[in-house]
C-alpha positions as CSV (number, residue, x, y, z in Angstrom):
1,X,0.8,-7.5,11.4
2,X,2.0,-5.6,8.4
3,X,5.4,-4.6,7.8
4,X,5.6,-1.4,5.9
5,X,9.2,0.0,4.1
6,X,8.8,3.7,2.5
7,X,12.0,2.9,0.1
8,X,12.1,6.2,-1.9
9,X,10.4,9.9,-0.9
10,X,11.3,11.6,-4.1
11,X,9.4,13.2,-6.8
12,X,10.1,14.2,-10.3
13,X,14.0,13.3,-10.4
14,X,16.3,11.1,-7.9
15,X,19.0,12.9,-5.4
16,X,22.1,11.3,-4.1
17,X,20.1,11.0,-0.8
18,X,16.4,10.6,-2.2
19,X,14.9,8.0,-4.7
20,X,12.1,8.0,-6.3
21,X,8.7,6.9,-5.1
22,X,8.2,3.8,-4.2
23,X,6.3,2.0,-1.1
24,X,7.2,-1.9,0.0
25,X,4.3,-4.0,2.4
26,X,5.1,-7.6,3.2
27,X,2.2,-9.5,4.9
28,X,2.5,-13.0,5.7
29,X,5.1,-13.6,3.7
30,X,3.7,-12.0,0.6
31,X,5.2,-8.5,-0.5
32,X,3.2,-5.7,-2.4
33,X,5.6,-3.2,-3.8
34,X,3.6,0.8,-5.3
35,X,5.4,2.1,-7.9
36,X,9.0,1.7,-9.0
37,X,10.5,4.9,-9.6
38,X,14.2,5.0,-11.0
39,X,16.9,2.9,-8.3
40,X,14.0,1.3,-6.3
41,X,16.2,-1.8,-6.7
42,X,18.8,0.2,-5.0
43,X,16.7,1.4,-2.6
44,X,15.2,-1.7,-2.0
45,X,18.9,-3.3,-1.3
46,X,20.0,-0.5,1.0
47,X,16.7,-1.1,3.4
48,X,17.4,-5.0,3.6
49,X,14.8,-6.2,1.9
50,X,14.6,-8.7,-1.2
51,X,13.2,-8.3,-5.0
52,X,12.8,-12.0,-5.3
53,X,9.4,-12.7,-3.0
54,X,7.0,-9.4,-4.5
55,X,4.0,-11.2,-5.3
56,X,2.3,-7.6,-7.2
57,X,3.2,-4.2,-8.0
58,X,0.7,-1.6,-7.8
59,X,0.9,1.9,-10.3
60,X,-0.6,4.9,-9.2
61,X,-0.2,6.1,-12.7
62,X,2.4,6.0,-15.5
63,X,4.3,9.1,-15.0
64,X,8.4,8.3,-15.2
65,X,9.4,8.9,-11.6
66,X,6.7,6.5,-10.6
67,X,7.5,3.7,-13.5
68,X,10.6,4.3,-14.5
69,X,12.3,1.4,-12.7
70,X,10.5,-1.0,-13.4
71,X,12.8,-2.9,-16.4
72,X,15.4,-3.4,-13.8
73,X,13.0,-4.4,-11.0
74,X,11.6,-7.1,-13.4
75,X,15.6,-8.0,-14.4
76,X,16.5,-8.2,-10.8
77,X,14.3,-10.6,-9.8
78,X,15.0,-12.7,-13.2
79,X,18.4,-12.7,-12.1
80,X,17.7,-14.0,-8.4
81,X,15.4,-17.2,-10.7
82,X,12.3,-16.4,-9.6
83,X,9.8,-17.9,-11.9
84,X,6.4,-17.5,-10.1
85,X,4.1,-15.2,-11.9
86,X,4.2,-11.5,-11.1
87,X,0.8,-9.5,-10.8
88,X,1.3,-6.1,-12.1
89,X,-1.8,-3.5,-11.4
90,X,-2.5,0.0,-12.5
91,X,-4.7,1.9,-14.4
92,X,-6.1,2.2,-18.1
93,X,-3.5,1.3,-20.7
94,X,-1.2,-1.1,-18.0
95,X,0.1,-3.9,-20.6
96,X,0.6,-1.6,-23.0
97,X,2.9,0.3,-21.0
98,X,4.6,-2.6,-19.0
99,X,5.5,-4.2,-22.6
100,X,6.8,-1.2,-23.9
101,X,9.2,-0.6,-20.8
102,X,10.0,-4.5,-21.3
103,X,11.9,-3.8,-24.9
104,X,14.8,-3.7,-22.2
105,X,13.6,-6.5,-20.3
106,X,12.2,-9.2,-22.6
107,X,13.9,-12.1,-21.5
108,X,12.3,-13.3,-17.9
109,X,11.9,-16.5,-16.7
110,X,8.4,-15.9,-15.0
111,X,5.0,-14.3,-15.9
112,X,3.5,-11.5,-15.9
113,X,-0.6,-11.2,-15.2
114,X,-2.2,-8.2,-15.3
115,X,-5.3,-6.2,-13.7
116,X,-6.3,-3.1,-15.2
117,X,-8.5,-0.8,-13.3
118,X,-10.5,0.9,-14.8
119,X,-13.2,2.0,-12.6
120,X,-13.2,4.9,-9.9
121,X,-12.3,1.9,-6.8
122,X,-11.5,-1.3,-7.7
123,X,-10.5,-3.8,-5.2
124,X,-8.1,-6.9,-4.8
125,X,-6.9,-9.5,-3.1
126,X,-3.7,-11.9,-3.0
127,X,-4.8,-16.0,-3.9
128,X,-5.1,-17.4,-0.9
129,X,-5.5,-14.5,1.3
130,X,-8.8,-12.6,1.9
131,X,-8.4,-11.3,4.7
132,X,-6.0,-8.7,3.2
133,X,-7.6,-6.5,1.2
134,X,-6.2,-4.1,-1.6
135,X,-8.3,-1.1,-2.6
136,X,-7.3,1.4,-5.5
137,X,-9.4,4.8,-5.6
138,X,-9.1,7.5,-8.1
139,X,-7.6,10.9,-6.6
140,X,-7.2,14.3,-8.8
141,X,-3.8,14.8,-10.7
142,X,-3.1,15.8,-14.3
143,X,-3.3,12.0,-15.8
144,X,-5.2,9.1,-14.5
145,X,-3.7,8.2,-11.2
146,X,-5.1,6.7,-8.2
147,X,-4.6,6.0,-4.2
148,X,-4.1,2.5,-2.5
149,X,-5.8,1.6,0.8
150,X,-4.9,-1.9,2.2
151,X,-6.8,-3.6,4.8
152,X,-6.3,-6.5,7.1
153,X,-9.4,-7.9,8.2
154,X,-9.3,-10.0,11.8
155,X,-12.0,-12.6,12.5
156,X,-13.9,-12.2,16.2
157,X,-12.3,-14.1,19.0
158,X,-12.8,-17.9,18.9
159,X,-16.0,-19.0,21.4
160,X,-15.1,-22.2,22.9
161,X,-18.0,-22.0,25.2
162,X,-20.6,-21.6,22.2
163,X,-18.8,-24.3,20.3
164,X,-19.5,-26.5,22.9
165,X,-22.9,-25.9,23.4
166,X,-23.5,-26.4,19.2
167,X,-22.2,-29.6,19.8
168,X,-19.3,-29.0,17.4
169,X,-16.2,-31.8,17.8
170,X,-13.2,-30.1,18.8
171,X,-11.4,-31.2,15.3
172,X,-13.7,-28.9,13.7
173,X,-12.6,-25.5,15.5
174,X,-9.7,-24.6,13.3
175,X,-11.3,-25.1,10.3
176,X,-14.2,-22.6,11.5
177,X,-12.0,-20.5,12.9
178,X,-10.3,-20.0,9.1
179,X,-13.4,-19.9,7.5
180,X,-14.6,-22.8,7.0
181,X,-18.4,-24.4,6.3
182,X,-18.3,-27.8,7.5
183,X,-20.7,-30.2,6.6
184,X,-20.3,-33.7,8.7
185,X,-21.4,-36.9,7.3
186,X,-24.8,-37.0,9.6
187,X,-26.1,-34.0,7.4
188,X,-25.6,-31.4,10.4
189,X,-23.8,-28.0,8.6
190,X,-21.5,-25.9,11.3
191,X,-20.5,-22.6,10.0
192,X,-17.8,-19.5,11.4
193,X,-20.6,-17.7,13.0
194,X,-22.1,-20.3,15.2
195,X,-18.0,-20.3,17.0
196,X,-16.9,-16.6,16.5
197,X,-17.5,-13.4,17.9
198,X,-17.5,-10.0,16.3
199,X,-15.1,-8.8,14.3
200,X,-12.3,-7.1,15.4
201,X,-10.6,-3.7,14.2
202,X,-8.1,-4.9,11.7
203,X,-5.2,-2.8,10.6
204,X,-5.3,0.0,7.9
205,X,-3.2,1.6,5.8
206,X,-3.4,4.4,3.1
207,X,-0.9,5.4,0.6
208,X,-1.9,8.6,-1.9
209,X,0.5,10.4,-4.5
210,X,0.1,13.1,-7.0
211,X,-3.0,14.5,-6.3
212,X,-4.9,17.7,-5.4
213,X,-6.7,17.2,-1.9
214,X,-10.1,15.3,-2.7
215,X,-12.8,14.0,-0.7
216,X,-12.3,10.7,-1.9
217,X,-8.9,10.9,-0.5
218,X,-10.4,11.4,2.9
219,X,-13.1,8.8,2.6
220,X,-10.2,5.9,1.9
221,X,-8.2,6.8,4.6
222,X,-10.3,7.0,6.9
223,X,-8.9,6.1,10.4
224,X,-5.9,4.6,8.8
225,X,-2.9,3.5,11.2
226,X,-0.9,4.6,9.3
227,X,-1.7,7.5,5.8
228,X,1.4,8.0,3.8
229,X,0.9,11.2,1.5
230,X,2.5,13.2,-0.6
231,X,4.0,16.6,0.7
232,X,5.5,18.2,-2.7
233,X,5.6,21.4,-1.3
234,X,6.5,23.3,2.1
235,X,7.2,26.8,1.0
236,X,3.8,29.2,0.7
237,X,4.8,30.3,-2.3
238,X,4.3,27.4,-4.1
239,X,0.9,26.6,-3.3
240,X,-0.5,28.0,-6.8
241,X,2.0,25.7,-8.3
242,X,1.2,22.7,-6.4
243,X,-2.9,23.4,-8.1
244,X,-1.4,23.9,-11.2
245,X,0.1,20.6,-11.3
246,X,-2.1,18.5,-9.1
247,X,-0.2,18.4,-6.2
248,X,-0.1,19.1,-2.4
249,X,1.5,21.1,0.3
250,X,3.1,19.7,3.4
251,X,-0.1,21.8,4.8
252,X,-3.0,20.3,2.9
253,X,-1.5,16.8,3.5
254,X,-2.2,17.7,7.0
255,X,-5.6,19.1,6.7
256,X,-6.3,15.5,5.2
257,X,-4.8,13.5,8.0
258,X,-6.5,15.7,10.5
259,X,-9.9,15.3,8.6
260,X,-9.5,11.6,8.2
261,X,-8.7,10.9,11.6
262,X,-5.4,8.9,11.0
263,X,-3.4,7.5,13.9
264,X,-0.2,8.8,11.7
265,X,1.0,10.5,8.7
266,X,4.6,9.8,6.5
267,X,5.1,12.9,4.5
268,X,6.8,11.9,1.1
269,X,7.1,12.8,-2.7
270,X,8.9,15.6,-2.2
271,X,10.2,17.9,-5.0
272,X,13.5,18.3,-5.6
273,X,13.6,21.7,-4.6
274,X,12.2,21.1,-0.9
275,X,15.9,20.6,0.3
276,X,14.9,20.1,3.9
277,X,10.9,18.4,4.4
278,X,11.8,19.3,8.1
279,X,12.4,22.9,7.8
280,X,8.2,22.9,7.9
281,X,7.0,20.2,9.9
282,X,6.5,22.4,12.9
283,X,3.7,24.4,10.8
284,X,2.6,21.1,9.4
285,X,2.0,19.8,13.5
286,X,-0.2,22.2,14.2
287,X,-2.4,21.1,11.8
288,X,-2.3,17.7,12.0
289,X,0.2,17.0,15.5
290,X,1.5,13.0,14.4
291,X,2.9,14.3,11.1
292,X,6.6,12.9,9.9
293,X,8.8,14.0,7.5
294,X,10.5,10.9,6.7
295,X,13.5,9.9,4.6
296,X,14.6,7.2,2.2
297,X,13.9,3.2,4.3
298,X,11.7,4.8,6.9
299,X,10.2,1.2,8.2
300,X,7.5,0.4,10.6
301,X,5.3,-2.9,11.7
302,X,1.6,-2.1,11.8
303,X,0.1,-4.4,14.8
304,X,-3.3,-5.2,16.1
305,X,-4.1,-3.0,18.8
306,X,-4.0,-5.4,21.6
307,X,-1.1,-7.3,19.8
308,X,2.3,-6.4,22.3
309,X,4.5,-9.1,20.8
């Protein structure tokens, strides 16, 4: 399962009751935090959850309300001793701009490793964990900026009957059943496929900011669980304004979803003049019916499909 925390649904400048952009996903233990707009430490307090165990930060692109609070992001987690390395990711120019914020910051007693992506997709993975997989695609907005699509993969069910008729010992079946190629002493070589069946659907989640609607946008989420996506805009008037400065409407956020098949879509990255997201979700259902406006700590567990714990 994947635990997902929206911490801030703000775009351009923070509100006393909306921060700034920022998206937290723990798996396993490991915690993935996109972008770090200005009082995501706050943010991240206020929703419960702790600076110290982010393994990597992901930038859709380098424009303040995405960035901006990253120095005191990096200080908070000094402060609570971390001193595991921290993998920062993001587009063209990512060091550069991470060790100019860290003038403020450039005492910390852990590393920082960086990946720079420079391609149109690019994708990652945590040490240790392949199964969860980290895709960055390039969507359309006035810099460089790009969407994140995480999967988590799930093995086919375990076969004990077709184990048992390979002749495999029982002390072998967990090691298959992670992966595994075992090789025994008498030269016989059992591998994951001879004890597993087809793979099974795994979970999928979608998170895309700043853009213009693109069909690469569609591609990458689809038949996400869950497609979290920017809704800058609700009022009509505004659509010229949102293609001036490669954004979206509550509406064409919708016509995404709808196209991409997504189980559910977050609304988010408003602008500070959309007082009240909700004031246009009925318009926004009827394009696309599992649409939610959320707010500031909006959390949710992704599960497999048959998982009912």
């Amino acid at each position: 399962m994947i635990d997902v925390c929206l911490l801030g649904t703000g775009g351009m400048m923070p509100l006393p009751n909306r921060y700034l952009t920022a998206l937290m996903v723990r798996y396993n233990g490991k915690c993935i935090l996109i972008d770090c707009g200005e009082g995501t430490q706050i943010a991240l307090k206020k929703s419960g959850w702790s600076p110290k165990p982010i393994d990597m930060i992901c930038f859709t692109h380098y424009h303040a309300d995405h960035i901006s609070g990253l120095p005191g992001m990096l200080l908070t987690m000094g402060n609570a001793e971390r001193t595991e390395p921290l993998l920062i990711a993001g587009p063209k120019g990512l060091e550069r701009v991470v060790k100019a914020l860290r003038t403020i910051a450039p005492e910390l007693p852990f590393p920082i490793e960086y990946h720079e992506i420079t391609d149109a997709t690019d994708e990652m993975t945590l040490p240790g964990m392949p199964e969860f997989r980290i895709k960055a695609f390039k969507v359309n907005h006035n810099i460089t900026c790009y969407g994140y699509s995480m999967n988590l993969d799930r093995i086919g069910k375990f076969n004990v009957e077709a184990a048992k008729a390979n002749g495999i010992e029982q002390k072998y079946w967990n090691p298959l059943q992670k992966g595994a190629i075992i090789h025994t002493e008498d030269g016989r070589v059992f591998t994951p496929d001879m004890v597993l069946g087809e793979a099974r659907k795994g979970i999928h989640l979608t998170y895309v900011t700043d853009s213009r609607p693109t069909d690469g946008i569609i591609e990458n989420a689809m038949d996400s669980d869950l497609f979290i996506c920017e809704g800058m805009y609700g009022e009509p008037d505004k659509l010229q304004k949102a293609k001036e400065n490669r954004h979206m409407t509550i509406y064409e956020a919708a016509e995404l979803a709808k196209k991409a098949h997504v189980k559910e879509m977050w609304l988010t990255h408003y602008s500070p003049s959309l007082v009240n997201p909700k004031e246009f979700l009925p318009k926004a259902k009827e394009i696309f019916k599992n649409t939610i406006a959320t707010k500031d700590g909006r959390t949710i567990t992704l599960r497999f499909d048959d998982d009912t714990e």
